[in-house]
C-alpha positions, 0 to 999 in steps of 0.5 A: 500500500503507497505511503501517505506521502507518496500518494500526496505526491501522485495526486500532486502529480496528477493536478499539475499533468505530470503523469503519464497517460497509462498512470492518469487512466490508473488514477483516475479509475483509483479515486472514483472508486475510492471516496477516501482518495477523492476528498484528499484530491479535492483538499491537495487542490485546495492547498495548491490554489492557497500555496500559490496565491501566498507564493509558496510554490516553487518555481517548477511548481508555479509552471506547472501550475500556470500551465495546466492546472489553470486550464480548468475556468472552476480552478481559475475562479477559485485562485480569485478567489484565494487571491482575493482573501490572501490579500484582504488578510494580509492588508488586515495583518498589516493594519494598513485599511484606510476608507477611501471615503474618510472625512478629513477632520477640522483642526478644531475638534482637536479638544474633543473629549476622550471618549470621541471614538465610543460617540462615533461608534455609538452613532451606527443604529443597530440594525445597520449592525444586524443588516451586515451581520445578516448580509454576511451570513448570507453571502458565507451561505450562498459561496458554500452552496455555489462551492459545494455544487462547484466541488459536484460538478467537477466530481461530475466532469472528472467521472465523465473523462474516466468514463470516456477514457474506459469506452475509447479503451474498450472501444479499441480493444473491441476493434483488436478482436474485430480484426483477429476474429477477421484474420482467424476467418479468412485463414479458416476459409483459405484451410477449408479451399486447400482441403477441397482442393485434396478432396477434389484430388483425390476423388479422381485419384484411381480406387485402388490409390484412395486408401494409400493416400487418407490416413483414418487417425482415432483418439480415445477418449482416454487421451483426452486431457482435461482443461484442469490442471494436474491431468495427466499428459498422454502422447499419442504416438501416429506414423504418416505415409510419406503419400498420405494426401489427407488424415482423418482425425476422429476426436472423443469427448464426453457428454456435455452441453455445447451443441458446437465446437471449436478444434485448433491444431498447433505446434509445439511453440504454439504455431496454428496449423489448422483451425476449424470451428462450428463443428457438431459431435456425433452420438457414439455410445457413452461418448461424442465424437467429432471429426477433423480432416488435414492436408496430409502435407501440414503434418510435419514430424514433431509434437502437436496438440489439439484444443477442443473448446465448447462454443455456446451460443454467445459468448468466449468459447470454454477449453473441455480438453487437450490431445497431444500427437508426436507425428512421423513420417514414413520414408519413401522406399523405392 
């Protein structure tokens, strides 16, 4: 948890815009969550307005101030205000208020008694006295109530800018899954061209030639790994004919809710090499199977595993399952 002293030190940061944009996004979702952490803005603001009106602010401060704190119309009337005040205290400490409109004194009231200063006071009627008083209830009334709904409107703008900042941020995050959902489609529809392509290639391949070149591969249900952690890792081992055109995967699950799925086939170093998505299982006694055709060519030697995810509906597909294949080739014997 950050010190106190390094949380004033941020939020005077974040007035006087010296935070990055990654950390002004973080801090402001911070103190909108954080009522603690919003009222202590609002007094370090008021400690900047009154430090700078009385010249405590260091120069790099005061630039800093000038430049971007006084941005906002609000912070401006506020620093007239405080400026105001300042002054008045000061000219108040130093004892130096003279009325513009003070009478001068004839020379010959000279000898007036001592108690002239009790006369002249005695001389205001008392309800001139209540009437300032009252004037100046009144106006601490109205400048509190104009500061409190100052303070709500600025919480109001402040949460408006965050909210802001939170929809561009999912706004481009959304269009990042936009263009990968795309990228993802368009290599599915070029892996679905070059297996009909196979296909159509095999289908005017002589009888006696089809079963040398599809391989019909079959994965028990027992060497489905399960999404949970701590599942045992079983490797299935599968030879590929060197003039194998196409492999034939059959692919077991168990029995659950999703009516469609989705199979991604990678290397080990995660590459994708072929994807395929809305495919439907079929019945298959206690169990479900679901079919997988590959160019045979994609299957390189090495270790690859299978994903089989769940898609609902609507919403992110679910992880039911892992197979793991070490896949080598036949040598061509002459």
């Amino acid at each position: 948890m950050s010190s106190p002293k390094d949380t004033h030190s941020l939020i005077v940061d974040y007035l006087l815009g010296r935070l990055s944009e990654t950390e002004l996004e973080r801090f402001e979702r911070s103190y909108l969550a954080n009522e603690d952490l919003f009222n202590e803005l609002q007094e370090v603001e008021e400690e900047l307005i009154d430090d700078y009106a009385s010249g405590a602010l260091t120069a790099e401060l005061r630039v800093s101030f000038e430049k971007y704190f006084l941005r906002s119309p609000e912070r401006r009337d506020k620093l007239a205000f405080a400026s105001a005040m300042t002054e008045r205290a000061v000219v108040w400490q130093s004892g130096t208020v003279v009325s513009a409109d003070k009478p001068v004194l004839d020379p010959s009231f000279s000898q007036l008694p001592n108690n002239t200063s009790s006369f002249w006071k005695g001389s205001v009627p008392a309800w001139r006295q209540w009437v300032a008083v009252a004037a100046a209830v009144v106006l601490s009334v109205v400048i509190g109530v104009f500061w409190l709904r100052n303070r709500e409107l600025q919480h109001q703008l402040i949460a408006a800018n965050a909210n802001y900042a939170r929809l561009r941020h999912e706004t481009d995050n959304q269009s990042k899954i936009t263009a990968e959902a795309k990228a993802e489609l368009s290599a599915e529809q070029q892996q679905t061209q070059m297996l009909e392509s196979e296909v159509e290639q095999l289908q005017t391949s002589p009888p006696d030639k089809i079963d040398d070149t599809i391989l019909n591969i079959v994965l028990g249900i027992d060497y489905l790994v399960g999404a949970t952690r701590g599942s045992e890792k079983k490797v299935k081992s599968i030879e590929v004919p060197a003039n194998a055109r196409l492999v034939r995967l059959t692919l077991d699950v168990a029995p659950s809710s999703f009516e469609s799925f989705n199979i991604l086939l990678r290397r080990g170093d995660e590459s994708v090499v072929w994807r395929r998505s809305g495919l439907k299982a079929k019945p298959a006694g206690d169990r479900r199977r679901l079919s997988l055709s590959i160019p045979g060519a994609d299957l390189t030697p090495g270790e690859y595993e299978i994903l089989i995810l769940g898609a609902p509906p609507e919403g992110d597909a679910e992880l039911i399952g892992r197979y793991f294949l070490n896949v080598e080739r036949k040598r061509v014997t002459k």
